[in-house]
DRENMAR-184674 format. One record per residue (C-alpha): residue in three letters; y negated, z negated, x negated; residue number from 1. Coordinates in steps of 0.02 Angstrom, whole numbers, always signed. Layout:
+--------+--------+--------+--------+-----+
| residu |      y |      z |      x | num |
+--------+--------+--------+--------+-----+
|    Ala |      Y |      Z |      X | NUM |
...
+--------+--------+--------+--------+-----+
//
This chain:
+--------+--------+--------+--------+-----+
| residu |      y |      z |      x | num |
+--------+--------+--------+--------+-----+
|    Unk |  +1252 |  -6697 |   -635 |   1 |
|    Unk |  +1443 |  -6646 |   -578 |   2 |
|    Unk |  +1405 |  -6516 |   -467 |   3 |
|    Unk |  +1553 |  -6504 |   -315 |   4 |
|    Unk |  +1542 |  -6329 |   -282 |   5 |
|    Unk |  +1606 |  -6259 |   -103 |   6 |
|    Unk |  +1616 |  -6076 |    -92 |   7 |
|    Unk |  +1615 |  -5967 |    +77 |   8 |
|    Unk |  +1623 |  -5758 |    +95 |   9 |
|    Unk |  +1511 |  -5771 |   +225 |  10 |
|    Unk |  +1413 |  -5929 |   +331 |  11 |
|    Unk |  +1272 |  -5932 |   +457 |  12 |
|    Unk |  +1172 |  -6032 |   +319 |  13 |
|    Unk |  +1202 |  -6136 |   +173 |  14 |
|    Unk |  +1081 |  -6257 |   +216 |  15 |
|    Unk |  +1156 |  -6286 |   +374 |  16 |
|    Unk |  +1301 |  -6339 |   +297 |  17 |
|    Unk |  +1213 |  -6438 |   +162 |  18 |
|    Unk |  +1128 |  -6512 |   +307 |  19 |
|    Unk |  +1274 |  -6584 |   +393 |  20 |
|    Unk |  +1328 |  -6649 |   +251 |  21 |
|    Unk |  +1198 |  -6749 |   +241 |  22 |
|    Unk |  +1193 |  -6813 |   +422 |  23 |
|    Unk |  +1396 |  -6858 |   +378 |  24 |
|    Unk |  +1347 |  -6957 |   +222 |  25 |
|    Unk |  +1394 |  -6847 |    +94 |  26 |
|    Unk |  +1349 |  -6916 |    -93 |  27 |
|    Unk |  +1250 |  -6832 |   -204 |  28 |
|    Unk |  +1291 |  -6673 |   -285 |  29 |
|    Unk |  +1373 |  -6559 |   -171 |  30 |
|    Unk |  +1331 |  -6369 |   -202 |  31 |
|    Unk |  +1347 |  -6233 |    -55 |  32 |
|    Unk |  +1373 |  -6055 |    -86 |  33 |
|    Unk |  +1413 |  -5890 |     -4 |  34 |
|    Unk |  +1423 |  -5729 |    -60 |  35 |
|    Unk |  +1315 |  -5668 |   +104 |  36 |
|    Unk |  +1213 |  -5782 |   +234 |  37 |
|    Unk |  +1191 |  -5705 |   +416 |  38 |
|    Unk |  +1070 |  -5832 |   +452 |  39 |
|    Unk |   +988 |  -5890 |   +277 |  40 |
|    Unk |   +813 |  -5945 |   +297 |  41 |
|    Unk |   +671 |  -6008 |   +167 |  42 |
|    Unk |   +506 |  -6110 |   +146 |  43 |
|    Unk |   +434 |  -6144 |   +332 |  44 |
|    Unk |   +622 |  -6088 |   +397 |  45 |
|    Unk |   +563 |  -5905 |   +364 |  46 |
|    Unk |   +702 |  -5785 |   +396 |  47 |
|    Unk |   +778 |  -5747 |   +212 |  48 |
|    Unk |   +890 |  -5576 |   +216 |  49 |
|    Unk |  +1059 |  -5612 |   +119 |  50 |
|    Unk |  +1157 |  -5466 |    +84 |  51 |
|    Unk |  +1286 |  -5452 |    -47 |  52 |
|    Unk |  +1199 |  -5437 |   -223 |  53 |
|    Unk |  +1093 |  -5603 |   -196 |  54 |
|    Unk |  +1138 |  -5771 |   -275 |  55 |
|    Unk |  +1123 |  -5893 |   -123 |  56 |
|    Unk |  +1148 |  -6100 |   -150 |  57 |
|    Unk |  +1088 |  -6243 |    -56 |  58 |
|    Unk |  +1095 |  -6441 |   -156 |  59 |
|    Unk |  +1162 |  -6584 |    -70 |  60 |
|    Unk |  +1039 |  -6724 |   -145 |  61 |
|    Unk |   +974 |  -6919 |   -131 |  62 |
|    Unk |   +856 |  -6952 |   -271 |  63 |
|    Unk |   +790 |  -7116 |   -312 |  64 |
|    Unk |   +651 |  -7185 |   -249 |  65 |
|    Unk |   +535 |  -7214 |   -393 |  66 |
|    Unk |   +355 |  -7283 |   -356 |  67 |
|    Unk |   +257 |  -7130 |   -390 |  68 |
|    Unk |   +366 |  -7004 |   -386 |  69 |
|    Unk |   +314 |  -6869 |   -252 |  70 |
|    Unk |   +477 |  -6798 |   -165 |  71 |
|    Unk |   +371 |  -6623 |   -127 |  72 |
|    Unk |   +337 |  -6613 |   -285 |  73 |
|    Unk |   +565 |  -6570 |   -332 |  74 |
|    Unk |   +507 |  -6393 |   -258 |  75 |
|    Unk |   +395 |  -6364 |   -398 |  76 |
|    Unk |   +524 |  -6436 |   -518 |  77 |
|    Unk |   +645 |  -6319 |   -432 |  78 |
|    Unk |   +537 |  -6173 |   -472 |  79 |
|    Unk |   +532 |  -6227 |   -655 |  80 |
|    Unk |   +722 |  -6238 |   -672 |  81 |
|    Unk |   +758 |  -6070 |   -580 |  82 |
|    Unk |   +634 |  -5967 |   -696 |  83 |
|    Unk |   +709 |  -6044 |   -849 |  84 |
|    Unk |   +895 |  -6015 |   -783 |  85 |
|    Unk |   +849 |  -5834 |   -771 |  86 |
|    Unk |   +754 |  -5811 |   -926 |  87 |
|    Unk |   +893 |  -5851 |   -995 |  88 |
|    Unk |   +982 |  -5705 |   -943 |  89 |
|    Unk |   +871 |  -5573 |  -1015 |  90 |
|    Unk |   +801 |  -5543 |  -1167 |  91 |
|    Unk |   +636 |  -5617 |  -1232 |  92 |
|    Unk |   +526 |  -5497 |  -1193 |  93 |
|    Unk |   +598 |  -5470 |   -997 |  94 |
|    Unk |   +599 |  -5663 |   -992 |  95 |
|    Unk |   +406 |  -5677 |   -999 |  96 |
|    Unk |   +384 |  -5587 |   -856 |  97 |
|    Unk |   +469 |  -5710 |   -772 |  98 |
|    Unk |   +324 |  -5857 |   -679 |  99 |
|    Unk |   +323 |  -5966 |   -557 | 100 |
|    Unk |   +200 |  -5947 |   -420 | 101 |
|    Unk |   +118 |  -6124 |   -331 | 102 |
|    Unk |   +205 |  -6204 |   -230 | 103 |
|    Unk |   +372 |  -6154 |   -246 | 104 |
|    Unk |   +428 |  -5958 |   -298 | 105 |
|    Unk |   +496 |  -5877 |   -428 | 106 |
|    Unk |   +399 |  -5696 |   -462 | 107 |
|    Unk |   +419 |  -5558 |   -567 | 108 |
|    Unk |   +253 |  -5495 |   -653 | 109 |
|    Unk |   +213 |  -5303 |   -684 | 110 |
|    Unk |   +213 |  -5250 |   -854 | 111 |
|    Unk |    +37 |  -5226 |   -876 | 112 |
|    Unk |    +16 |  -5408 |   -801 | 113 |
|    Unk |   +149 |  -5506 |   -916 | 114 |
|    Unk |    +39 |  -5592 |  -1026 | 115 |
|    Unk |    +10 |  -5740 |   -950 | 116 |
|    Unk |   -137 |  -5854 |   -952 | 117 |
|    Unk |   -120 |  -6041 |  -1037 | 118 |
|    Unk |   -202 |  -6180 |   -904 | 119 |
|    Unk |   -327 |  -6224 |  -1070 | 120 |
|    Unk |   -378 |  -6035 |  -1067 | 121 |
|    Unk |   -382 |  -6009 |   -886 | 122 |
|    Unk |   -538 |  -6139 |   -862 | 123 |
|    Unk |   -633 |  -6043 |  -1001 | 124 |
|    Unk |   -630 |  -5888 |   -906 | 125 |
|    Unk |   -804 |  -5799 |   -901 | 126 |
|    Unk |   -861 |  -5740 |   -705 | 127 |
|    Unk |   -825 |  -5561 |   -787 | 128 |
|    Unk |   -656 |  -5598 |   -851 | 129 |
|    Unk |   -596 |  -5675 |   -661 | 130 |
|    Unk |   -668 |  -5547 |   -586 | 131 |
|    Unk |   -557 |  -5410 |   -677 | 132 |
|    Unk |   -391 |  -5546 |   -654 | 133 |
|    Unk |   -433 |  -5531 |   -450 | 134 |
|    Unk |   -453 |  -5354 |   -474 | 135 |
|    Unk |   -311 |  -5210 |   -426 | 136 |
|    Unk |   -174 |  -5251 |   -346 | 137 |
|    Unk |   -141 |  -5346 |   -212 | 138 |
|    Unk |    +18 |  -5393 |   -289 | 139 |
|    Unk |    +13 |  -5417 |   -470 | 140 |
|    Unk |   +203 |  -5488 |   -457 | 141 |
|    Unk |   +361 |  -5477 |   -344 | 142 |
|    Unk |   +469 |  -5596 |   -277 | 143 |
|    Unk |   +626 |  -5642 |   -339 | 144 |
|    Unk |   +672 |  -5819 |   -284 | 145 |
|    Unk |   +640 |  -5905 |   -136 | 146 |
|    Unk |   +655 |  -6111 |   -111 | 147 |
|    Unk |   +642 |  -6214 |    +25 | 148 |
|    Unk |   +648 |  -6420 |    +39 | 149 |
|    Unk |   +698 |  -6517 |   +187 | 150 |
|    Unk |   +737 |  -6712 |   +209 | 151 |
|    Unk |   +863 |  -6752 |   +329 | 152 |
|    Unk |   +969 |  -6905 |   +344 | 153 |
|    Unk |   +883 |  -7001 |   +195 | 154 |
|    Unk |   +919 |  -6840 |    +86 | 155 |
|    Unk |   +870 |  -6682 |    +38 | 156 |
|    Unk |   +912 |  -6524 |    +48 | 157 |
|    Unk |   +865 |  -6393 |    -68 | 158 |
|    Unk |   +891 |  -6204 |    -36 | 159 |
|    Unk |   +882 |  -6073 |   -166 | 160 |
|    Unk |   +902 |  -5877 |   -152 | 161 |
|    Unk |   +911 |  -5773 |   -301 | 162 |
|    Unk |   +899 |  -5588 |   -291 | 163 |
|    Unk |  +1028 |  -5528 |   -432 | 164 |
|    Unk |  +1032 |  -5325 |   -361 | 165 |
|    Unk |   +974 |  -5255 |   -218 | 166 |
|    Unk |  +1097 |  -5198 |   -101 | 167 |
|    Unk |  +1098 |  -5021 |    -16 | 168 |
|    Unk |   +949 |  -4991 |    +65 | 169 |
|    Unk |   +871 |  -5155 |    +15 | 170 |
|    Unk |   +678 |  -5154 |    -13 | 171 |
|    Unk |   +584 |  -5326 |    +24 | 172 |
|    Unk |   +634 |  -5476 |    +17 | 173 |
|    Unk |   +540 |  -5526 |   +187 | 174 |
|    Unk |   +400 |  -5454 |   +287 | 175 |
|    Unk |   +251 |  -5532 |   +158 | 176 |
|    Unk |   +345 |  -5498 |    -14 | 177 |
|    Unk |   +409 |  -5360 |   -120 | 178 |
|    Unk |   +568 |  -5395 |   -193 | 179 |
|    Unk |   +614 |  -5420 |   -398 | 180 |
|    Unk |   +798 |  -5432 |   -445 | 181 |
|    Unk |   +846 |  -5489 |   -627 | 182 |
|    Unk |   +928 |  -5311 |   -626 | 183 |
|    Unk |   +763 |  -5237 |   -645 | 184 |
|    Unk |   +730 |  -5334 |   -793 | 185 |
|    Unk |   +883 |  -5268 |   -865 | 186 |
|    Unk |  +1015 |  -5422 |   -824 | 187 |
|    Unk |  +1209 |  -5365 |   -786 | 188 |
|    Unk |  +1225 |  -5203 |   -825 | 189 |
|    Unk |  +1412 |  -5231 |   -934 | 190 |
|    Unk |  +1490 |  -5337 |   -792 | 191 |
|    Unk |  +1566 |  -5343 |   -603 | 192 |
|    Unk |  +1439 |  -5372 |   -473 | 193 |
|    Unk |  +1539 |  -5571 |   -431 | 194 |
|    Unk |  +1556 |  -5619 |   -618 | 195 |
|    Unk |  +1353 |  -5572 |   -607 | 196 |
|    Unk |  +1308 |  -5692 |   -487 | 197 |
|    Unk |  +1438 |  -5839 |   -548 | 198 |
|    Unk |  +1323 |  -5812 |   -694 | 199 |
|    Unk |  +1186 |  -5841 |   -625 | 200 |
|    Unk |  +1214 |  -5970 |   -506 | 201 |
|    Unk |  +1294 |  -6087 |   -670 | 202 |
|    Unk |  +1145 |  -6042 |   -757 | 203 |
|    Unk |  +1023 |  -6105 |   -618 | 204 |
|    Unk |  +1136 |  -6275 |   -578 | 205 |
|    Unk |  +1156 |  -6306 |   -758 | 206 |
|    Unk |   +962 |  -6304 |   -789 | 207 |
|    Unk |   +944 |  -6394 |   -621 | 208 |
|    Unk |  +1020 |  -6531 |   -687 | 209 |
|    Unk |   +922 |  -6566 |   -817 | 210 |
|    Unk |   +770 |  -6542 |   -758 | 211 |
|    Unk |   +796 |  -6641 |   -596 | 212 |
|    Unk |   +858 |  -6782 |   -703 | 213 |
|    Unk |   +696 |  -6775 |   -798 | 214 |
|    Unk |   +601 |  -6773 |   -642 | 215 |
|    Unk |   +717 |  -6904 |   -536 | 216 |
|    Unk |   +660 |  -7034 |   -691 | 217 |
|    Unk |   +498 |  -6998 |   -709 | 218 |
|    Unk |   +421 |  -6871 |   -598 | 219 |
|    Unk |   +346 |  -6702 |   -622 | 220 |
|    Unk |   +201 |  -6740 |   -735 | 221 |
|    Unk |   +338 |  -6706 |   -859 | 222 |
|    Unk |   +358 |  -6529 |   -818 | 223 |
|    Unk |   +170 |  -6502 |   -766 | 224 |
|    Unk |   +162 |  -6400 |   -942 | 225 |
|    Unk |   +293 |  -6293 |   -913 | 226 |
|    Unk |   +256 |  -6246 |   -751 | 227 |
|    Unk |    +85 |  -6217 |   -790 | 228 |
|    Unk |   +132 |  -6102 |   -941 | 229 |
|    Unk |   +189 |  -5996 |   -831 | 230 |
|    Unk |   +102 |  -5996 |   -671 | 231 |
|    Unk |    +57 |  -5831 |   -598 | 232 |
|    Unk |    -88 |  -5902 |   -519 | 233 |
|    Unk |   -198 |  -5961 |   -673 | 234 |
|    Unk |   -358 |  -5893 |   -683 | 235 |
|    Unk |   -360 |  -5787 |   -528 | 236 |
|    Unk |   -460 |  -5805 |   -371 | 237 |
|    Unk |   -365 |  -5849 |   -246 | 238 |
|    Unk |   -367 |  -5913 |    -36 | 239 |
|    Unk |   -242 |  -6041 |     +7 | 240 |
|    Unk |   -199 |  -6055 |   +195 | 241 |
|    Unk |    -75 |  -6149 |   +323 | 242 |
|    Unk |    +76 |  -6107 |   +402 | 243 |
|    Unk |    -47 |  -6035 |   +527 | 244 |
|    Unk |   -158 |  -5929 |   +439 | 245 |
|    Unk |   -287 |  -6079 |   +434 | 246 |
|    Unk |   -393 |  -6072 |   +279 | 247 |
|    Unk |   -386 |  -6238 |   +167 | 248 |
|    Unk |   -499 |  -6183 |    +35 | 249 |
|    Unk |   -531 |  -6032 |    -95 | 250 |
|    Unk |   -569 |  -6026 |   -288 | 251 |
|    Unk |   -522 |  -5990 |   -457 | 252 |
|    Unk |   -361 |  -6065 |   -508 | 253 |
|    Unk |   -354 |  -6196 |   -653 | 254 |
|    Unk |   -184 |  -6280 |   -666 | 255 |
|    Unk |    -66 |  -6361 |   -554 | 256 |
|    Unk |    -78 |  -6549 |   -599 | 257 |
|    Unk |    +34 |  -6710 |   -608 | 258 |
|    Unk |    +60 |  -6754 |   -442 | 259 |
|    Unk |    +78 |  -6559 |   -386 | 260 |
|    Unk |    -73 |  -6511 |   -332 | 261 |
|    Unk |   -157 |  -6354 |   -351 | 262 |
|    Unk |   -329 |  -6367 |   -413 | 263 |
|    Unk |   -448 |  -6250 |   -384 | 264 |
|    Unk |   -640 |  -6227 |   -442 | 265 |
|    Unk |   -770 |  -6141 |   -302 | 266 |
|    Unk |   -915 |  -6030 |   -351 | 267 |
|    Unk |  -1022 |  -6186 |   -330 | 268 |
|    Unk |   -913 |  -6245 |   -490 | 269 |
|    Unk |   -839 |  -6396 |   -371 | 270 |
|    Unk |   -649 |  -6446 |   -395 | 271 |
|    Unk |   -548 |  -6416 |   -243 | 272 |
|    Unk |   -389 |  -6500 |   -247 | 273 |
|    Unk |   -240 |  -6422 |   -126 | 274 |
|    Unk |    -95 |  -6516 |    -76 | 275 |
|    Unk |     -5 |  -6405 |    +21 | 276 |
|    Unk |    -22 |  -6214 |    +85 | 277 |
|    Unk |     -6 |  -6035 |    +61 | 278 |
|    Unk |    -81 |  -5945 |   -107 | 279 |
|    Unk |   -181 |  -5760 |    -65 | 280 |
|    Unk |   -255 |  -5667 |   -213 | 281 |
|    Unk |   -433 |  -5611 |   -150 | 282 |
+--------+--------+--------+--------+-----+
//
């Protein structure tokens, strides 16, 4: 992928202008960024702060139309390239605290929750050992990349928001998150706060690439490993919900599978399978 980048100080939103693109018949492979958005938004057009210190880009794309390929499912592969961009940046040991959390976010685990759960191991669980994986916090993780999806014009769009350092005064990322910057995990600390984020922002469109090639040809069943590796959900006991608070179903997590679901098991021990929603710890 040959990535046309356009670069503003400051714009309303990236997506907006990805958007229009689209609507004008702009080819594949235009890249929007800004240093700040004053009216960036994410998943469900949630209002996304974006002060300096964030890494904020929105893809201009028109993938192909292979039977079987799910087009919700790009979020997911989104989430996969974005974690392993910024892993990238940190050492090995930072970089596992790095997951993805179903559907689409990129999280930072606490230390005492790093060590992540394999899909395999997660459906062995005994009741006892769930029960101490849904225990404590609320928030085992913090957020520190948001993605949205929207088709328009026979495209896509595809907004991303990376939260390099916090900016004076910063503290969440939105009203249901606590925000994670790759500063925390020790990223940046020997250059300028711009050369920081051009870092970043190459690293994410560079593992983009690949990955969305490898999901354009053959869809995200190739990736389902990776993602599920790393998902912050595995094993836990969990509520998944709508955009209005209505509740689609509740269980222990198992794995994410080809096609994108989330699968879930019930206390009854039957499979629930969710397309589309809102993840809660219980």
């Amino acid at each position: 992928m040959e990535w046309r980048l356009q670069r503003y100080s400051q714009v309303d939103s990236t997506n907006r202008v990805v958007k229009e693109a689209l609507g004008a018949g702009e080819p594949e492979g235009l890249a929007v960024t800004a240093r700040t958005q004053c009216g960036g938004y994410g998943r469900q057009g949630r209002a996304w702060a974006s002060p300096a210190g964030g890494m904020y880009l929105s893809l201009l794309l028109r993938p192909s139309q292979n039977p079987g390929i799910e087009l919700s499912t790009l979020s997911l592969a989104v989430a996969v390239a974005v974690r392993r961009a910024c892993a990238s940046l940190v050492t090995l040991d930072q970089g596992k605290r790095l997951a993805v959390k179903w559907p689409n976010d990129v999280v930072v685990l606490q230390e005492e929750t790093a060590t992540e759960l394999s899909a395999e191991a997660a459906t062995e669980l005994s009741a006892e050992a769930t029960t101490k994986l849904s225990a404590g916090s609320e928030k085992p993780f913090s957020k520190i990349c948001g993605i949205s999806l929207e088709a328009v014009a026979g495209g896509l769009c595809i907004g991303i928001g990376v939260n390099v350092e916090p900016a004076p005064g910063a503290t969440e990322v939105s009203g249901k998150n606590r925000a994670a910057y790759l500063a925390d995990l020790g990223y940046g600390a020997t250059c300028e706060q711009e050369a920081r984020i051009e870092e970043v922002r190459q690293a994410v469109l560079s593992a983009f690439g690949e990955v969305y090639e490898q999901w354009n040809a053959q869809g995200f069943a190739t990736l389902q490993d990776e993602f599920n590796e790393h998902h912050c959900l595995a094993g836990r006991w969990i509520s998944v919900v709508d955009r209005n608070g209505h509740g689609l179903g509740s269980g222990c997590v198992e794995s994410v599978d080809g096609t994108g679901r989330l699968l879930l098991r019930d206390d009854e021990g039957r499979e629930l399978p969710m397309v589309s929603g809102e993840a809660h710890i219980l």
